[in-house]
C-alpha positions as CSV (number, residue, x, y, z in Angstrom):
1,X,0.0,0.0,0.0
2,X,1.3,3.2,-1.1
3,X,2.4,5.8,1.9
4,X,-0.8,7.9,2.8
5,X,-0.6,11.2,5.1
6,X,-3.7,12.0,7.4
7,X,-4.4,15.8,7.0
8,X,-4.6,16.7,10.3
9,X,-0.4,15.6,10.1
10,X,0.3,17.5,7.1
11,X,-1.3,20.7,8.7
12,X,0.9,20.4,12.1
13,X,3.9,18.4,10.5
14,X,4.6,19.4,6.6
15,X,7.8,17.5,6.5
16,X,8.2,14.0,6.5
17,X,11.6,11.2,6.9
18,X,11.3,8.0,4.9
19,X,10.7,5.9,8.2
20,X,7.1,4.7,8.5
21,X,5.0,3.5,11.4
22,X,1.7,1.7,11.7
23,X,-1.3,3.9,11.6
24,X,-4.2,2.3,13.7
25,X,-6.5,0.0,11.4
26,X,-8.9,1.7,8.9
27,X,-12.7,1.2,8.4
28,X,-13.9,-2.2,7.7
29,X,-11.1,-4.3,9.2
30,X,-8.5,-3.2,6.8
31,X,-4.9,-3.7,7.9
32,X,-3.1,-0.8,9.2
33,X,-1.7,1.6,6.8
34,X,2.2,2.3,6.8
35,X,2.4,6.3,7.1
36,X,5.6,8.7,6.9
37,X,7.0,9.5,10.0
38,X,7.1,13.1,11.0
39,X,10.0,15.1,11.3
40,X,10.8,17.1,14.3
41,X,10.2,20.4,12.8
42,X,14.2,21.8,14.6
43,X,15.1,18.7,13.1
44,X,18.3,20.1,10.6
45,X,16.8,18.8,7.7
46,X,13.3,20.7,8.2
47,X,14.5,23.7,9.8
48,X,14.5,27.2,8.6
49,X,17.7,29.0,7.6
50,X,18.6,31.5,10.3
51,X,17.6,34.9,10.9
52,X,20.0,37.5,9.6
53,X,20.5,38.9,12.0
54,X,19.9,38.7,16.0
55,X,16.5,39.8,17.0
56,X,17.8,42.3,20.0
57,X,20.9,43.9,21.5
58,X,22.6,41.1,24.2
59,X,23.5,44.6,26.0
60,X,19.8,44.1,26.9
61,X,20.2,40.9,28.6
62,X,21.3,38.8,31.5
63,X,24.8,37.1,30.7
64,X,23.9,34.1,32.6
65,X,20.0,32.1,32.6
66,X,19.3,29.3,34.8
67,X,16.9,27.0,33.8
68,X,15.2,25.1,35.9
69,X,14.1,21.5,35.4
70,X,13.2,18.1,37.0
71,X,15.9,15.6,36.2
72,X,14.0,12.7,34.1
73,X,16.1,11.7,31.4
74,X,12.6,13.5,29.1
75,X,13.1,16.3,31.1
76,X,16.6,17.1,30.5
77,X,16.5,16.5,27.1
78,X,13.7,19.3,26.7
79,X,15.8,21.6,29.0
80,X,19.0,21.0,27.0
81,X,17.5,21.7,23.9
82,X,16.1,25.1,24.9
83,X,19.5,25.7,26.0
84,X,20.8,24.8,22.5
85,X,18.0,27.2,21.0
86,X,19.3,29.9,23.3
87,X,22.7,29.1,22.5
88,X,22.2,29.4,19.0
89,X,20.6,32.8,19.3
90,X,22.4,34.8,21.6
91,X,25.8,33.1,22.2
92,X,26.9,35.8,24.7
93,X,24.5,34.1,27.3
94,X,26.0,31.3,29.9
95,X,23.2,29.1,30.2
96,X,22.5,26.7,33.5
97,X,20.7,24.0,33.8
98,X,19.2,23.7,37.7
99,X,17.9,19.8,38.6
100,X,14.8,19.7,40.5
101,X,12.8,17.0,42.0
102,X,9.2,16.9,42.8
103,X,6.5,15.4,44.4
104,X,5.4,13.9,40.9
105,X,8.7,12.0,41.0
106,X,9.2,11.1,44.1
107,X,5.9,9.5,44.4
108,X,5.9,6.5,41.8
109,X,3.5,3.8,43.0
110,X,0.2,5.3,43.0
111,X,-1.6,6.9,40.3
112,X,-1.8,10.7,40.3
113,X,-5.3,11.4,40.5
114,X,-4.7,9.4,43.8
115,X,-2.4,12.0,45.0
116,X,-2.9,15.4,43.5
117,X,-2.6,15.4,39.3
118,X,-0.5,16.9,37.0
119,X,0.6,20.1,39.6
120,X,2.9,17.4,41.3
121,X,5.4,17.7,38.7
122,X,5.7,21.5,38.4
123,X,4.9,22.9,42.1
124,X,8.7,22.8,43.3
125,X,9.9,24.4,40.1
126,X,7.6,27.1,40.1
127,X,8.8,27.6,43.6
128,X,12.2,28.3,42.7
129,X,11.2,30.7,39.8
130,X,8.8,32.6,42.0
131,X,12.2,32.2,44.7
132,X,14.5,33.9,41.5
133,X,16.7,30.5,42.2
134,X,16.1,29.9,38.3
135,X,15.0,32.6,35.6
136,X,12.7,29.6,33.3
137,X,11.1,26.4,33.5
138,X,11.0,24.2,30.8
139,X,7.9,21.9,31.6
140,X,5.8,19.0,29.1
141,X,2.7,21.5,28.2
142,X,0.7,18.5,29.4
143,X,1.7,18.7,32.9
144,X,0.6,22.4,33.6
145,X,-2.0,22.7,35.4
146,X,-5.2,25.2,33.9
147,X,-4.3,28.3,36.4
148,X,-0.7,29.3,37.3
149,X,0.6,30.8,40.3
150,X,0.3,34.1,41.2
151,X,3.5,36.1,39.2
152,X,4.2,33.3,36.7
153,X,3.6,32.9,32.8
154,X,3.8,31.0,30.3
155,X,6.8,33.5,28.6
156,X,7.0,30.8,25.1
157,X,5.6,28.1,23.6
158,X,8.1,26.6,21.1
159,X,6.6,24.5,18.1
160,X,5.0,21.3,18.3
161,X,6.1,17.6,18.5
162,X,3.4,15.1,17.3
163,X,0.8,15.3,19.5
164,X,-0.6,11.9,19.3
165,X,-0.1,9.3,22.0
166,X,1.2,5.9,20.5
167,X,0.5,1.9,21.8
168,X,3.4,0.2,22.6
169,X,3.2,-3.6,22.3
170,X,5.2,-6.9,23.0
171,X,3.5,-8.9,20.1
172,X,3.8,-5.7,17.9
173,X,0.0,-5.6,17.4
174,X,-2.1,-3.1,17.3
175,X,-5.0,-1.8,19.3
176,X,-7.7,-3.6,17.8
177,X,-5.7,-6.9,17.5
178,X,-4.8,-7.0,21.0
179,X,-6.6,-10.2,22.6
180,X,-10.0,-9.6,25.1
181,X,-8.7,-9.5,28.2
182,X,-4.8,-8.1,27.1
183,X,-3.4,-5.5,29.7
184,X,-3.0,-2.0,28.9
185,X,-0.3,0.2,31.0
186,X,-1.4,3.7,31.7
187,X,-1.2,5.8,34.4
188,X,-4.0,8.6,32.9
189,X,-8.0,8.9,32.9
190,X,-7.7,10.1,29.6
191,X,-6.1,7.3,28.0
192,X,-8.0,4.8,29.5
193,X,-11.8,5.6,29.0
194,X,-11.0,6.4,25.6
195,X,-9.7,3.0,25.5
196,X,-12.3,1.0,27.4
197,X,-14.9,3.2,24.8
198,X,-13.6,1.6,21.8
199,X,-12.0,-1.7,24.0
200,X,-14.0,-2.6,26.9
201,X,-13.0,-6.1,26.7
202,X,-9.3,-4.9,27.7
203,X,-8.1,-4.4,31.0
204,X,-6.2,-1.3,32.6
205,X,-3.4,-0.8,34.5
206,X,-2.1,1.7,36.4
207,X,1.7,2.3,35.1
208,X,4.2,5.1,36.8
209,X,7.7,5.7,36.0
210,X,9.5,7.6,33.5
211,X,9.7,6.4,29.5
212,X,12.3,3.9,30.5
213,X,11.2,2.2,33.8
214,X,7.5,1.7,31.8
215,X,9.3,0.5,28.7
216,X,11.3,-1.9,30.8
217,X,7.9,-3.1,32.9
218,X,6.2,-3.9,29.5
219,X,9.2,-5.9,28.5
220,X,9.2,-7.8,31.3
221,X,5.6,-9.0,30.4
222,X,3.5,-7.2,33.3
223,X,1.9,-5.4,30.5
224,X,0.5,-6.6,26.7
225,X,0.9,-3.4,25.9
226,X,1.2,0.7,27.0
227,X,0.5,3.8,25.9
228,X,2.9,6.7,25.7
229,X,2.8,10.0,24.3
230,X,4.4,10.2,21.0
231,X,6.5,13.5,22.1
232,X,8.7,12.0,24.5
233,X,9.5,8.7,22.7
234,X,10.0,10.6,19.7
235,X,12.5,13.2,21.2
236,X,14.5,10.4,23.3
237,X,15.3,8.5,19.9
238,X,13.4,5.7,20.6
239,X,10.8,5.7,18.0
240,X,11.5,2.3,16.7
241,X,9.1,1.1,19.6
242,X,5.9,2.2,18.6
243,X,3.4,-0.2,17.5
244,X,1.1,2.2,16.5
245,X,0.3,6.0,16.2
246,X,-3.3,6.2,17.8
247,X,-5.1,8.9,16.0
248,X,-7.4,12.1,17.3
249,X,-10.6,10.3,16.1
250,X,-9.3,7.2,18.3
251,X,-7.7,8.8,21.3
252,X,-8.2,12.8,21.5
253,X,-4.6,14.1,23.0
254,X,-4.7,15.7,26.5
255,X,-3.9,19.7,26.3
256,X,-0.8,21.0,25.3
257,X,0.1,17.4,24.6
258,X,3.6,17.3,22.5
259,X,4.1,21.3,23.5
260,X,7.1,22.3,26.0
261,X,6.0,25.2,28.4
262,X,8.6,27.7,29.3
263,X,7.8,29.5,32.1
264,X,8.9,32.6,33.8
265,X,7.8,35.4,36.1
266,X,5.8,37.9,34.4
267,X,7.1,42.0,33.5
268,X,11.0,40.2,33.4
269,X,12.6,42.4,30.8
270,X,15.5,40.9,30.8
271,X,14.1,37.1,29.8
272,X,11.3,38.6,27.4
273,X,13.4,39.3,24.2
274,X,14.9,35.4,24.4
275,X,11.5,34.0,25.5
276,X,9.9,35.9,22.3
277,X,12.7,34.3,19.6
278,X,11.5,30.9,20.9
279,X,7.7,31.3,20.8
280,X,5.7,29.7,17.7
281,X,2.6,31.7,17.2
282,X,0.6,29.0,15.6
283,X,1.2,26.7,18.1
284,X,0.3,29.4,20.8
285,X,-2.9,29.8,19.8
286,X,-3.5,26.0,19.2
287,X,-2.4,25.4,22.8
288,X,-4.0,28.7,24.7
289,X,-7.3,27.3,23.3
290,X,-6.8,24.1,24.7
291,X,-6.2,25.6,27.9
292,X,-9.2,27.9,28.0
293,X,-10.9,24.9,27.4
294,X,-9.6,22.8,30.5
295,X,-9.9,25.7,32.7
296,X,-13.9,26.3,32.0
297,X,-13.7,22.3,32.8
298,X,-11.3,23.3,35.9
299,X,-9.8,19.4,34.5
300,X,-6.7,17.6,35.7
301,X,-5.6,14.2,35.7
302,X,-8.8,13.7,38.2
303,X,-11.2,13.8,35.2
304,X,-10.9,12.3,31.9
305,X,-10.9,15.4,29.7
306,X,-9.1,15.8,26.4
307,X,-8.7,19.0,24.1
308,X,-7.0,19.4,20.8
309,X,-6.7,21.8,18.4
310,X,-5.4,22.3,14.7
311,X,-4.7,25.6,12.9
312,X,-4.8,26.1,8.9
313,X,-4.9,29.7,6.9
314,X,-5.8,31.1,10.8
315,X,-8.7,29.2,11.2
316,X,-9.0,27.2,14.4
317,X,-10.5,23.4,14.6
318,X,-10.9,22.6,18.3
319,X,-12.1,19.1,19.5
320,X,-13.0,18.4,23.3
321,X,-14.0,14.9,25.3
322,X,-15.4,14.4,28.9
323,X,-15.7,10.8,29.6
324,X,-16.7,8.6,32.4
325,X,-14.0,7.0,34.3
326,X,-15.1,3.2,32.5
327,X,-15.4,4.9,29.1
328,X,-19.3,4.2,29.0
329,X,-20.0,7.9,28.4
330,X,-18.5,10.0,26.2
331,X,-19.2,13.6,24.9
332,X,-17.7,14.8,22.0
333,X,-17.6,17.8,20.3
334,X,-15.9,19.9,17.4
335,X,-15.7,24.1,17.0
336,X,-14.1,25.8,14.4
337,X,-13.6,29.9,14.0
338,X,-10.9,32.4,13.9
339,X,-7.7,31.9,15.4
340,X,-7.4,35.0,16.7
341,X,-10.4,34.1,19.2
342,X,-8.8,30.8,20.4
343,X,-9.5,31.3,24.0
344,X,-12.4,32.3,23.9
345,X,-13.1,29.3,21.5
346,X,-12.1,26.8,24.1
347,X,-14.1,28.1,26.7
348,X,-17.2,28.3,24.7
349,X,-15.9,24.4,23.6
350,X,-16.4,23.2,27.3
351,X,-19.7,24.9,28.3
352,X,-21.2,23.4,25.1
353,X,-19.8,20.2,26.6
354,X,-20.8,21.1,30.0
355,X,-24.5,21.6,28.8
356,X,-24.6,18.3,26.4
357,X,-24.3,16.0,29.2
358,X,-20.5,16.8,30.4
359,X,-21.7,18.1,34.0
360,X,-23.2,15.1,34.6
361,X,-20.3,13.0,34.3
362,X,-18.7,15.2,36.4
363,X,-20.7,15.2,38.8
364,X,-20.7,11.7,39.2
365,X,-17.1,11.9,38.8
């Protein structure tokens, strides 16, 4: 079968390697289609030759940034490359990289609606910015909570990694061919009413650790199979492991999913001209909408709730879920207008949601 691109890739990924991967199974049974791989778009081969000339002055800048981090081998390598992206801009500025742990990592064995959500791996960072013992954070998008602290922002949004997630499995099959009764890893809501909607004859298991520990745990044959975001095994060169790329009609990506969040304290002149070189506009307004949208749902990793958005010629395509914890309610829906509106989109997105049946589930939630 000849290589076949889903549009909603081309729009957020326009260049493509020659490696393929499995696409999940199309209508009728068919077998699943093998598509291009997408290129990281700061990938050398995609990117864009380099501004002329440097956007400001370094006379109006700190000579040394410290960014902070938490010290997962997916961590660091998102740090190190905004590092590099500095680096390459302004190579007058000593950059730092600060190691922080949180409660997030430190508490492994329990899943995290259990014991707070997604703020468990960002409070103790944002506590050192707010504390000026780092300048930035460099955080997964998909870990910020809807509302930040007092003083902080979200200062850039660089551009986008795929933003699927991806099914990981030992007998290399896919989601559909997986046996009744096969275990799933995952440690999110998300993720697993979507996958008891279209799977209820699966079971799911609660999986903690970082990319390599869950990697290790499914090789060792306590899962069938896991699902990972498609981000982090793509940036830690390990892309070879996915089974299959599980699409937005199959499993709707959680906000900000494949986006890195650098965050800093707000009115800081001297971070603002960097910060501004390494925002992506397009992917802003994707991910602000997305946002909006979780914080009408006031959603964390307590609710299953999942909000994505595309962009193409500045119109905005925004789809968001609210599902019952065993997947046997779902509500679904799609808004499109002007991506110059985006927040405002997402937040009219969830009370639509709310009012179809989504505060119900909540509620019993």
């Amino acid at each position: 079968m000849s290589p076949h691109v889903l549009p909603v890739a081309a729009r957020i990924w326009p260049d493509f390697s020659p490696a393929v991967v499995l696409s999940p199974k199309a209508p009728g049974g068919a077998m699943p289609m093998r598509v291009p791989l997408p290129l990281h778009p700061h990938h050398p081969a995609a990117a864009a030759p380099p501004p002329a000339a440097l956007p400001v002055a370094d006379n109006f800048m700190k000579n040394t940034i410290k960014i902070g981090t938490r010290g997962s081998q997916l961590a660091l390598w998102q740090a190190n490359w905004v590092k590099g992206q500095i680096e390459a801009q302004f190579p007058t500025v000593q950059i730092q990289i600060i190691k922080i742990k949180t409660t997030g990592d430190i508490i492994v064995d329990r899943p995290l609606a259990m014991v707070g959500g997604k703020g468990l791996f960002v409070k103790e960072i944002e506590r050192a910015l707010l504390d000026k013992e780092i300048d930035i954070a460099v955080h997964s998008m998909k870990d910020m909570p809807g509302d930040l602290p007092q003083g902080l922002c979200i200062g850039a949004i660089p551009v986008r990694e795929d933003p699927r997630d991806v099914l990981v499995s030992r007998n290399n099959l896919s989601l559909m061919e997986l046996l009744p009764g096969a275990t799933i890893g995952t440690s999110s809501l998300r993720r697993a009413s979507q996958i008891k909607y279209v799977r209820p004859d699966l079971d799911i298991a609660s999986i903690r650790g970082n990319l390599g520990t869950r990697l290790g745990k499914l090789d060792n044959g306590d899962f069938d199979a896991i699902v990972l975001a498609a981000a982090g095994i793509i940036r830690l060169g390990m892309k070879e492991r996915v089974t299959q790329y599980l699409e937005p009609d199959t499993m709707l990506p959680a906000v900000g999913q494949g986006a890195l969040c650098i965050e800093t304290r707000e009115n800081d002149t001297d971070i603002a001209p960097i910060l501004t070189v390494l925002d992506n506009p397009e992917t802003r307004i994707t991910v602000m909408a997305e946002r909006a949208f979780l914080r009408k749902l006031e959603g964390s990793c307590h609710i299953p709730v999942a909000c994505f958005g595309t962009l193409e010629a500045g119109k905005l395509t925004l789809t968001g879920l609210v599902a019952s914890e065993d997947g046997t309610q779902m509500v679904k829906e799609v808004s499109k207008g002007p991506g110059a509106s985006a927040e405002a989109i997402g937040t009219s997105l969830a009370t639509t949601l709310l009012d179809r049946g989504a505060a119900q589930i909540l509620e019993n939630l």
